[in-house]
Z-matrix of the N, CA and C atoms (Angstrom, degrees):
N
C 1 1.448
C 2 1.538 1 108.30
N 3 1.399 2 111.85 1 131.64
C 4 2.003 3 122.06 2 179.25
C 5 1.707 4 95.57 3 -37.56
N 6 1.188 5 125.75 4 166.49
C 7 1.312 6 125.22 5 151.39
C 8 2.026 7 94.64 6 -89.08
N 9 1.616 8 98.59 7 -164.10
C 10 1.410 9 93.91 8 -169.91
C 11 1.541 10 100.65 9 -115.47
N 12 1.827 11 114.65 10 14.13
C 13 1.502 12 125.36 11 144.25
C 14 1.542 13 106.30 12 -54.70
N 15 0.970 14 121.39 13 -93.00
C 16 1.300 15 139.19 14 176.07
C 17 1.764 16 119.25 15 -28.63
N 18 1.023 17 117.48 16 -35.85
C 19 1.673 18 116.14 17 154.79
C 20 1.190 19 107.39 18 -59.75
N 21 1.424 20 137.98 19 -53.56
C 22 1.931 21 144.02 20 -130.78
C 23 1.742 22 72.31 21 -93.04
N 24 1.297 23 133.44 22 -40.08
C 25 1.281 24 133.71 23 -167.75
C 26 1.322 25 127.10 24 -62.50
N 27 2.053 26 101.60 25 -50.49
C 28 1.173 27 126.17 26 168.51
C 29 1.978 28 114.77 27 -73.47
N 30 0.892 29 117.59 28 -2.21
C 31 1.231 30 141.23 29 154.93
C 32 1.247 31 135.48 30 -64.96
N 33 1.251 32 105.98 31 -61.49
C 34 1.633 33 125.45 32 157.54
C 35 1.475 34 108.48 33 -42.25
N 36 1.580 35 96.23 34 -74.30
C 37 1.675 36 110.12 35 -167.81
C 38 1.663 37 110.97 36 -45.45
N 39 1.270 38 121.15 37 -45.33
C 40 1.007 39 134.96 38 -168.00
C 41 2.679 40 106.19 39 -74.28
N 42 1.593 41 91.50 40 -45.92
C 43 1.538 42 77.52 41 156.99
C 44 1.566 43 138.56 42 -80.97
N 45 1.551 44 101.21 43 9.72
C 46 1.556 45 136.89 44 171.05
C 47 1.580 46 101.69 45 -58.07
N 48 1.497 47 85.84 46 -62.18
C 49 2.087 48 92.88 47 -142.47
C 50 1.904 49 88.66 48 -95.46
N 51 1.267 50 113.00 49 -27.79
C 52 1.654 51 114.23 50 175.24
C 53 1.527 52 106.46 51 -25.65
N 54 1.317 53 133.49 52 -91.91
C 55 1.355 54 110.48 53 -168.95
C 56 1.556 55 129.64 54 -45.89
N 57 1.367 56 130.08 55 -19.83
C 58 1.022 57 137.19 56 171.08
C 59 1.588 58 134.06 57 -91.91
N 60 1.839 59 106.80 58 10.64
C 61 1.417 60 114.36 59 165.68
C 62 1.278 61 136.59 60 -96.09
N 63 1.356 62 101.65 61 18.13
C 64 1.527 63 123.63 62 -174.47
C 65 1.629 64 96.21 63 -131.84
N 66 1.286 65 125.33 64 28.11
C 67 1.560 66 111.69 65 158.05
C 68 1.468 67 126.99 66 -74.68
N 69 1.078 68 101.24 67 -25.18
C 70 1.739 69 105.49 68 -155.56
C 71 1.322 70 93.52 69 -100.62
N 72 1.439 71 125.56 70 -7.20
C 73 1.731 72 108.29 71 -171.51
C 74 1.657 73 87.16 72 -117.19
N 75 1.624 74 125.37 73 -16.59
C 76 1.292 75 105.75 74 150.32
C 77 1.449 76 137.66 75 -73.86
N 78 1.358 77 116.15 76 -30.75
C 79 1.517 78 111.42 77 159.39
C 80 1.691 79 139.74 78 -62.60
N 81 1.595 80 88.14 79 -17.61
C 82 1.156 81 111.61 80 -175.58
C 83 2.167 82 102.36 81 -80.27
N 84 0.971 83 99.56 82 -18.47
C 85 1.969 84 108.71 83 -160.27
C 86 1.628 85 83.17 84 -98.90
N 87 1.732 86 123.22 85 -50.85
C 88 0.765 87 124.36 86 179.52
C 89 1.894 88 121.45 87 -40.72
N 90 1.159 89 103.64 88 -74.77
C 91 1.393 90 110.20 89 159.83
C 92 1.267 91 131.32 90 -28.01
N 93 1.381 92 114.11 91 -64.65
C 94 1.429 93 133.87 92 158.37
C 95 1.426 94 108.53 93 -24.89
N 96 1.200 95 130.51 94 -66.68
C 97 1.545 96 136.57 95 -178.45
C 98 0.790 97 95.38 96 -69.08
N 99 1.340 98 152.04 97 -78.82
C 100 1.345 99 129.63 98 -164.10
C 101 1.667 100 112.65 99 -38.71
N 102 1.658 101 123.76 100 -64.49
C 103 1.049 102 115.50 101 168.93
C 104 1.805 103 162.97 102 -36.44
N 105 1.883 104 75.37 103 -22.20
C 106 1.499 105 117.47 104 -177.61
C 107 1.962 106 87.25 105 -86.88
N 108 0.992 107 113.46 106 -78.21
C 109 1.608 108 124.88 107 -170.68
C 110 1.794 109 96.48 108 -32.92
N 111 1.149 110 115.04 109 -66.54
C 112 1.360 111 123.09 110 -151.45
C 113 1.822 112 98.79 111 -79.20
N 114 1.501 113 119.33 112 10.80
C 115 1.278 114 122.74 113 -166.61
C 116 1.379 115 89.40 114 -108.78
N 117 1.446 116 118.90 115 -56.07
C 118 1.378 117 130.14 116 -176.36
C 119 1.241 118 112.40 117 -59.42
N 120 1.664 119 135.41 118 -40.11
C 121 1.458 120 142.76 119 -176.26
C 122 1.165 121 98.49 120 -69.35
N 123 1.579 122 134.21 121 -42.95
C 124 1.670 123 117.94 122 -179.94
C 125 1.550 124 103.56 123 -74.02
N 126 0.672 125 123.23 124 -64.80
C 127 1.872 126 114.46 125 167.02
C 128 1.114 127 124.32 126 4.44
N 129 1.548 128 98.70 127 -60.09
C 130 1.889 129 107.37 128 -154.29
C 131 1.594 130 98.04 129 -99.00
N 132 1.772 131 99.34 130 -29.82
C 133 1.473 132 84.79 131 172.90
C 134 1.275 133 124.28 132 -104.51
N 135 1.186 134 109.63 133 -15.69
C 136 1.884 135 112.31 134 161.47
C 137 1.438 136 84.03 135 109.23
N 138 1.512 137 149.97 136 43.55
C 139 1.480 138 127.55 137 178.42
C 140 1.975 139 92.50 138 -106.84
N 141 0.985 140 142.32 139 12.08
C 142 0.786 141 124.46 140 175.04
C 143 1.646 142 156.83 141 -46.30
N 144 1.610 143 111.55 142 105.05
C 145 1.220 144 134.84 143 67.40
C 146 1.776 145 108.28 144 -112.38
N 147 1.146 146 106.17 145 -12.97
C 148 1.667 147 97.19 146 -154.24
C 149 1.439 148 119.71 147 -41.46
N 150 1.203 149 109.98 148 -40.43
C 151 1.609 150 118.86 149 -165.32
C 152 1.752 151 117.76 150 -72.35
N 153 1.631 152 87.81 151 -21.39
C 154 1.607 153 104.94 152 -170.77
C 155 1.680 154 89.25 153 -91.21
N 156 1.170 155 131.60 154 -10.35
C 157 1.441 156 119.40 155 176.96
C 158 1.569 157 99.91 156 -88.47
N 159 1.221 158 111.07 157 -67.39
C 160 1.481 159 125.73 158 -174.59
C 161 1.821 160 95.61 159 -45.18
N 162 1.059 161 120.06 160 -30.24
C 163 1.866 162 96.72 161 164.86
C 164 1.522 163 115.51 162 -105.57
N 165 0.916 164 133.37 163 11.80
C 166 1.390 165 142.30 164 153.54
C 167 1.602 166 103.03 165 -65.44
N 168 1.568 167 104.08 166 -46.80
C 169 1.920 168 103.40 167 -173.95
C 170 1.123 169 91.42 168 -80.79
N 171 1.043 170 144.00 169 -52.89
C 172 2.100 171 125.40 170 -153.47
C 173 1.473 172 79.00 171 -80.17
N 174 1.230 173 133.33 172 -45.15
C 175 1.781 174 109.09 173 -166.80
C 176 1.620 175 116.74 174 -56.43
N 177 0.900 176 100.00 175 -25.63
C 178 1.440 177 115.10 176 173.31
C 179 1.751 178 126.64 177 -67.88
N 180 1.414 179 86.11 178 -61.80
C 181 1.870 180 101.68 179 159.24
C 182 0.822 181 124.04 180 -20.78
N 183 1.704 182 97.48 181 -74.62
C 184 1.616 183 129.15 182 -177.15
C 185 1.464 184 117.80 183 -56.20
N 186 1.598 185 103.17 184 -34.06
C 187 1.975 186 105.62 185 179.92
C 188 1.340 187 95.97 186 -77.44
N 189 1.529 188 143.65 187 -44.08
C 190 1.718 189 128.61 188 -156.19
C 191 2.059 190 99.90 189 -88.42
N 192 1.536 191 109.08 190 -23.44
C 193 1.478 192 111.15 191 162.96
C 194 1.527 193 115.16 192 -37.82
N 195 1.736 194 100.90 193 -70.84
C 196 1.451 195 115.46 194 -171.84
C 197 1.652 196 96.58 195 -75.78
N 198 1.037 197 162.85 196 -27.45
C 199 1.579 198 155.99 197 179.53
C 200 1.786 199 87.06 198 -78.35
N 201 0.872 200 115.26 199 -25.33
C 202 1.988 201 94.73 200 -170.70
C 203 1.661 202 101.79 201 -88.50
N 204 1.257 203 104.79 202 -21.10
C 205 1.374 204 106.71 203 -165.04
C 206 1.516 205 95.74 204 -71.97
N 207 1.455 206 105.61 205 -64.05
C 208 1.201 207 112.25 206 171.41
C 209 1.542 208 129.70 207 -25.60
N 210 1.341 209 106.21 208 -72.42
C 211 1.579 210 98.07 209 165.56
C 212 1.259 211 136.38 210 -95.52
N 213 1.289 212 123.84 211 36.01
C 214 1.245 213 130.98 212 158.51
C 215 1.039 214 118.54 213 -98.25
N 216 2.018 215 134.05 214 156.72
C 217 1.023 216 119.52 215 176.73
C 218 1.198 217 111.75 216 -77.78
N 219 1.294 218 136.21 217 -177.12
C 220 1.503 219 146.53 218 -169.66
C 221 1.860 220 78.27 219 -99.54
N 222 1.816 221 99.52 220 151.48
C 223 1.237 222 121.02 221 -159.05
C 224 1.944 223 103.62 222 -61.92
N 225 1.799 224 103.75 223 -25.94
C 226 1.553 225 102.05 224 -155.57
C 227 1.755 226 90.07 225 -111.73
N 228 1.452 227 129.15 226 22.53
C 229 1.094 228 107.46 227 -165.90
C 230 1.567 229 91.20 228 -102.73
N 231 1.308 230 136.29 229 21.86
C 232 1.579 231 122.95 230 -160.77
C 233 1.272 232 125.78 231 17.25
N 234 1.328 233 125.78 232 51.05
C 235 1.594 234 121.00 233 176.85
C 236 1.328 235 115.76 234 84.12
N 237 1.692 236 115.64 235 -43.76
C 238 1.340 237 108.60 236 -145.78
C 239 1.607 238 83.62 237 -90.91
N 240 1.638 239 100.63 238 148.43
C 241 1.679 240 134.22 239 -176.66
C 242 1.757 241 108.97 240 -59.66
């Protein structure tokens, strides 16, 4: 059985990595919409492929935007946590 060092620890670690365990299924949704949007706009308007590229790129944009935001520090925090 953990002692109750080792929980307060596994605790920590775990409000560590929390903001950063939802990157990959947000970039991933991110993309997705873009792809979905720009799939549906050639459709309705008949430009096909263009529209499905042009949301492939902002879906993309938009996923390394929100992943940079994410792990970067905020401009006034000097690094420190």
């Amino acid at each position: 059985m953990p002692e109750p060092a080792d929980r307060s620890s596994f605790a920590e670690a775990m409000r560590k990595v929390a903001p950063y365990l939802n990157l990959g299924w947000n970039f991933a949704i991110t993309v997705g919409v873009g792809v979905a949007v720009g799939w549906w706009l050639d459709r309705w308007l008949k430009t096909s492929p263009w529209l499905l590229l042009g949301g492939i790129l902002l879906g993309m944009v938009g996923a390394f935007v929100s992943f940079f935001r994410a792990v970067m520090p905020p401009k006034g925090a000097g690094g420190k946590p």
